[in-house]
N, C-alpha and C positions, 0 to 999 in steps of 0.2 A: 341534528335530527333526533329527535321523542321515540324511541316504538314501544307498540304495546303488544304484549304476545298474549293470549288468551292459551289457553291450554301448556302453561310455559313448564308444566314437571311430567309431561308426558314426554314418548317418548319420540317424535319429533321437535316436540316444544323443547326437550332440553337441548339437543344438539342444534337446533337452531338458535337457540337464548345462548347458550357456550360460546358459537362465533363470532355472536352481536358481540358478547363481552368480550371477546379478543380484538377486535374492530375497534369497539369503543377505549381499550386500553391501550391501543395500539401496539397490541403484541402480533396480530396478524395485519400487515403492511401490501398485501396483494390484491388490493382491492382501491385504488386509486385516490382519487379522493373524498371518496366515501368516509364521513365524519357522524359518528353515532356518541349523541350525549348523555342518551339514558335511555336502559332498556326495562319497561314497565313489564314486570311478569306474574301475570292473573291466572292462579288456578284455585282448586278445590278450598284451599284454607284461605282466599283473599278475600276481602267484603265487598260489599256494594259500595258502600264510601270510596273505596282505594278505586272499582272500576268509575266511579263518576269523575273523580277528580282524574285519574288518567284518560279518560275518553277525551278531556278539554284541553289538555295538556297535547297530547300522540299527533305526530306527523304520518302515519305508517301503522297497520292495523294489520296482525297476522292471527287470525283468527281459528284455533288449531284446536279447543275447546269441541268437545263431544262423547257420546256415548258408545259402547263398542258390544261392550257385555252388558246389560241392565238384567235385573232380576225379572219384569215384566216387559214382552216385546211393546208395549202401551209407550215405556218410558224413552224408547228409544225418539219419538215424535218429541217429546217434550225437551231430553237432554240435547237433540240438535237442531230443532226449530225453535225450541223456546228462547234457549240462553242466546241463537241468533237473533231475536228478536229484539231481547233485552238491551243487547249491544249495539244492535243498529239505532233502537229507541234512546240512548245514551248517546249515540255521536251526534245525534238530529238534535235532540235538546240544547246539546254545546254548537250549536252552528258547524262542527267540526268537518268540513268536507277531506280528512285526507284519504288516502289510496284505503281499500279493504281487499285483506288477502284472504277468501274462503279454502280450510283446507274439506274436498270432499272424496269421493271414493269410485273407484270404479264402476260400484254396484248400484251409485243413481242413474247406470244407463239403463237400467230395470230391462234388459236382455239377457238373451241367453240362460245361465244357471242362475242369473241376479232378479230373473224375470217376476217372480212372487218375493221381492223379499221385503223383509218392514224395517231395515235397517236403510236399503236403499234408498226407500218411498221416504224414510225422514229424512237422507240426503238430498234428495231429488226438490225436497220441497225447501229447503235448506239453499240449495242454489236459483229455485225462483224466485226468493224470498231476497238476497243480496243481488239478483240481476235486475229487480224490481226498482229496489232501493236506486240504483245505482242508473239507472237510466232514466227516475223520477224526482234525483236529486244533482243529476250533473255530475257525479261521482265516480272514480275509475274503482274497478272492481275487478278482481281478478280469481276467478273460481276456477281452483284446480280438480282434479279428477285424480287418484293415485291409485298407483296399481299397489301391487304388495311389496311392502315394505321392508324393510331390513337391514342392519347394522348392529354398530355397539348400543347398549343400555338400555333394547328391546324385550318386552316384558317375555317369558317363554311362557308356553300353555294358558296363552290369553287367545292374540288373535293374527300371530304370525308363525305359519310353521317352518319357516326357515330358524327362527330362535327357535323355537322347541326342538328341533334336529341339531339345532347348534348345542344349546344347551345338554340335552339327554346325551347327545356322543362324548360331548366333554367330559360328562361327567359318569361313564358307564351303563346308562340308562336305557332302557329302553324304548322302541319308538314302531310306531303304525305307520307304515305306508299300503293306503287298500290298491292303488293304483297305479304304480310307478310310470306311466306314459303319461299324465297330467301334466300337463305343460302351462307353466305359471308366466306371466309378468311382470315381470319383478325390477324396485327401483331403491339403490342403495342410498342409505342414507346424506352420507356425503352430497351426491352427485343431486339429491334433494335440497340440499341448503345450498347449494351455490348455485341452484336456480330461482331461491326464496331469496337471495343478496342481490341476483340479477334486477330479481321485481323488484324490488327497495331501489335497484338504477336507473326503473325504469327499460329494463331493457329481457323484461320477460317473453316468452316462446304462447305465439297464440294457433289456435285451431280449433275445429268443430272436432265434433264426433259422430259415428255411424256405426251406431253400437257402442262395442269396446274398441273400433279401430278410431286411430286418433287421425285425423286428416289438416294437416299443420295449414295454417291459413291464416298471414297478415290482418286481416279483419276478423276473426276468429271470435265467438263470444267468450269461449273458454283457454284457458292454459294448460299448460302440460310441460314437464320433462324433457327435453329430447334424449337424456341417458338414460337409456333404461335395455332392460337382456331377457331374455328367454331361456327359460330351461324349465326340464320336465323335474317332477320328485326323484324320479331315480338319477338321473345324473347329479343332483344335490345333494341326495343320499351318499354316492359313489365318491365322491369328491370330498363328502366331510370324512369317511372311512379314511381314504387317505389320509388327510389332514390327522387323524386320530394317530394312526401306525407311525404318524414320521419319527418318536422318540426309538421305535425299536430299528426301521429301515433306514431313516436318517433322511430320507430319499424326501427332494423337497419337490411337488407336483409341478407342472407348470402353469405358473400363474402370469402372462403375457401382460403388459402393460394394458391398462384402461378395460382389463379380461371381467369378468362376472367373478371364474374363479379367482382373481384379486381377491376380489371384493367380500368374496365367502369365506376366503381364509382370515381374513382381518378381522371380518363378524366370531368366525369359529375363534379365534384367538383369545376374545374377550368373555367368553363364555369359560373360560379354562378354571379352574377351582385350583385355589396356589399349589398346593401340594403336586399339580401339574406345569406348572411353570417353572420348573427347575427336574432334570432328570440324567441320568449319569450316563456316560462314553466311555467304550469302552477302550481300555489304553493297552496295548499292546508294549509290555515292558520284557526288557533283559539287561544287562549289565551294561551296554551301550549309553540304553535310556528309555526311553517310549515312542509310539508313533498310534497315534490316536485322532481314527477318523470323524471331523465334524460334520459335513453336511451330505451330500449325493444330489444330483438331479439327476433328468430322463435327458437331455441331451447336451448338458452343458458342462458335466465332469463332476470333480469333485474338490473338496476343501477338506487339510488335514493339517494336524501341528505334529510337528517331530522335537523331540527335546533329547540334544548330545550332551553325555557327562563330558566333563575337560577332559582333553587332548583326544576325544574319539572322533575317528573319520566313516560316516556314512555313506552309502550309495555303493560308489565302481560299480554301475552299471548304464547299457544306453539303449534306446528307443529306438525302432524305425519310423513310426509315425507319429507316436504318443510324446506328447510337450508338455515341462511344467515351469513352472514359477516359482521361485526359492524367498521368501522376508524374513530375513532374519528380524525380530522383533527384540531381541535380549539378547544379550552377549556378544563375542568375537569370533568370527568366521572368517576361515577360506575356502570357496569355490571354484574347484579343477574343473575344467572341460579338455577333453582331447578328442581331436577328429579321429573317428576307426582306422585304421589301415595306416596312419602319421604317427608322426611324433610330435605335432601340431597342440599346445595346449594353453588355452586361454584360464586368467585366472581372476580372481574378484575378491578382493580384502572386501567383509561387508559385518555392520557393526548394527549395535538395537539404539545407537545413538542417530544415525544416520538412517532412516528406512529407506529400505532399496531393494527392488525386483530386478530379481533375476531369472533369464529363460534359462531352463535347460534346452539346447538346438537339439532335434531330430539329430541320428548319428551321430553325437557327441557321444562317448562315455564320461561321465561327472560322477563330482562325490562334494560332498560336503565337510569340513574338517573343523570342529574346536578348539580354536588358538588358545582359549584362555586354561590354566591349572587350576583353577578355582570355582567357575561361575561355569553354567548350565549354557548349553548355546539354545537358542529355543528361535522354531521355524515353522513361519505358515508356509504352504506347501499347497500350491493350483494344481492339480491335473486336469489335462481337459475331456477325458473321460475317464469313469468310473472300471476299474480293475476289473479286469475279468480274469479268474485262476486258468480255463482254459483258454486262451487266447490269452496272457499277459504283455507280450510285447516288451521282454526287460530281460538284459542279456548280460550277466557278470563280465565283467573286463574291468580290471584296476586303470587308474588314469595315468598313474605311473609305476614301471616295475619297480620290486622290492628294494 
């Protein structure tokens, strides 16, 4: 299979052209068998020769090619009615009846705040222009609608304020919110291209609209997403703050699987300016060795490395409720546990040759100990909650008397 992407260095067109390319190399394997032989990608620097000769060649037409900012609201008619025109005049010429993917925009529902707008009206006419085509030429067509957009390699202070929140926090900056209850709809990139690989299966999500609501419907003339989330400016706001702080609190948000805040932190991550992608921990050292906390969450504990000089024994201490998790990752260890109140004591030779978890039990007192006289014993260390100096729950007792 041929595709052609129109709009291929923008920034849908690139993360959608990126996956083709891993499809067609076969570096991404999750997508059955779906075999792509070449992906034509038409933008601002390609000629008219290169889209002719692609238009005759293309199985598959993702049409992503448009205008967003123009210098003149005039241009906005031209850059997405025109060059639609041009392209469908190009596929007709070559007989080429394959699939047309139109990317369009929420604002050709010309409602609500979209109600005057000239950016819509060249949408709008944009999508009766390929539903035309495509019902007077036999032609599947599939005109999406997208809400607001967002991911990695999204332009900031163009025309997504989620990159420009991402961007400005990354990097210090400042940022306008006039109305923090605005409540967006919002569609991440990702979860956009694996319903742009679905339509290339054939197996795209149809529905009508009534307004901006999408009302999903097997005979449907349009397409849509079904991932997509909701959240106001200030909760986006809120959410990248944190993401911001985590190098000082360590404290990583909750981000739930298939969440929006996923999806915000991954965006916020790629916005990061290097000199932010690397930042120091603070290690808690004494003649022992160190104990230097990496991560924190809100309900799920924490992650720390402990590092023992040779022959020191850490811990002799035990929990009533609080549990952890011993890896030795380098060197040679032994792990004491004794039940309170016994002489009960379970023990664990454990090596950075062999990785191996171990619990600490609830009312156990434990310790950890460095067999080796030379080499550093070094230890990832689970708790499943985050310390609290009042409330500690850690009670000295050696595991064995002197």
């Amino acid at each position: 299979m041929k595709i052609l992407v129109t709009g291929a260095k923008g920034f849908v067109g690139r993360n959608l052209c990126s996956q083709l390319n891993n499809i067609k190399t076969g570096k991404a394997k999750c997508y059955g068998d779906l075999q792509i032989d070449e992906v034509f990608e038409y933008d601002l620097n390609s000629t008219m020769e290169q889209l002719d000769a692609w238009c005759s060649e293309c199985d598959f037409v993702f049409n992503l090619a448009g205008v967003n900012r123009p210098q003149n609201p005039e241009e906005f008619m031209a850059g997405n009615f025109g060059f639609a025109s041009t392209l469908l005049d190009t596929l007709k010429k070559h007989g080429n009846k394959a699939p047309v993917m139109l990317s369009s925009s929420a604002q050709a529902s010309l409602s609500g705040r979209f109600g005057n707008s000239e950016y819509g009206r060249s949408k709008k006419a944009g999508e009766d222009l390929f539903l035309r085509y495509g019902e007077e030429n036999g032609i599947k067509v599939l005109v999406y609608r997208f809400p607001n957009l967002y991911g990695k390699w999204c332009r900031p202070n163009y025309n997504s304020a989620i990159a420009t929140f991402c961007n400005n926090i990354a990097n210090d900056l400042p940022i306008t919110v006039n109305d923090p209850k605005v409540e967006l709809d919002v569609l991440y990139i990702d979860d956009l291209v694996e319903e742009m690989i679905a339509a290339l299966k054939g197996q795209e999500h149809h529905c009508e609209f009534e307004g901006l609501t999408v009302l999903p419907s097997a005979e449907g003339r349009y397409c849509y997403c079904p991932v997509t989330h909701k959240a106001t400016l200030g909760e986006i706001v809120a959410l990248l703050q944190q993401f911001h702080d985590m190098p000082k609190t360590l404290m990583i948000p909750e981000i739930p699987a298939d969440s929006f805040a996923k999806r915000l932190y991954s965006t916020y991550l790629s916005y990061l300016p290097k000199d932010k992608a690397i930042f120091d921990l603070k290690m808690n050292c004494d003649d022992r060795g160190s104990f230097t906390e990496l991560v924190r969450t809100l309900n799920c504990g924490q992650v720390s490395i402990n590092i023992s000089k040779p022959g020191i024994t850490k811990g002799q201490h035990w929990h009533h409720t609080k549990w952890e998790q011993f890896i030795v990752v380098s060197g040679h260890g032994l792990i004491q546990q004794r039940k309170e109140g016994t002489d009960e004591v379970i023990e664990f030779e454990v090596s950075g040759d062999k990785i191996q978890s171990v619990i600490m039990l609830p009312g156990y007192t434990h310790n950890i100990i460095n067999l080796s006289k030379t080499q550093d014993l070094v230890t990832v260390m689970y708790c499943n909650e985050v310390f609290n100096p009042e409330r500690p729950d850690t009670f000295f007792d050696p595991v064995a008397s002197e």
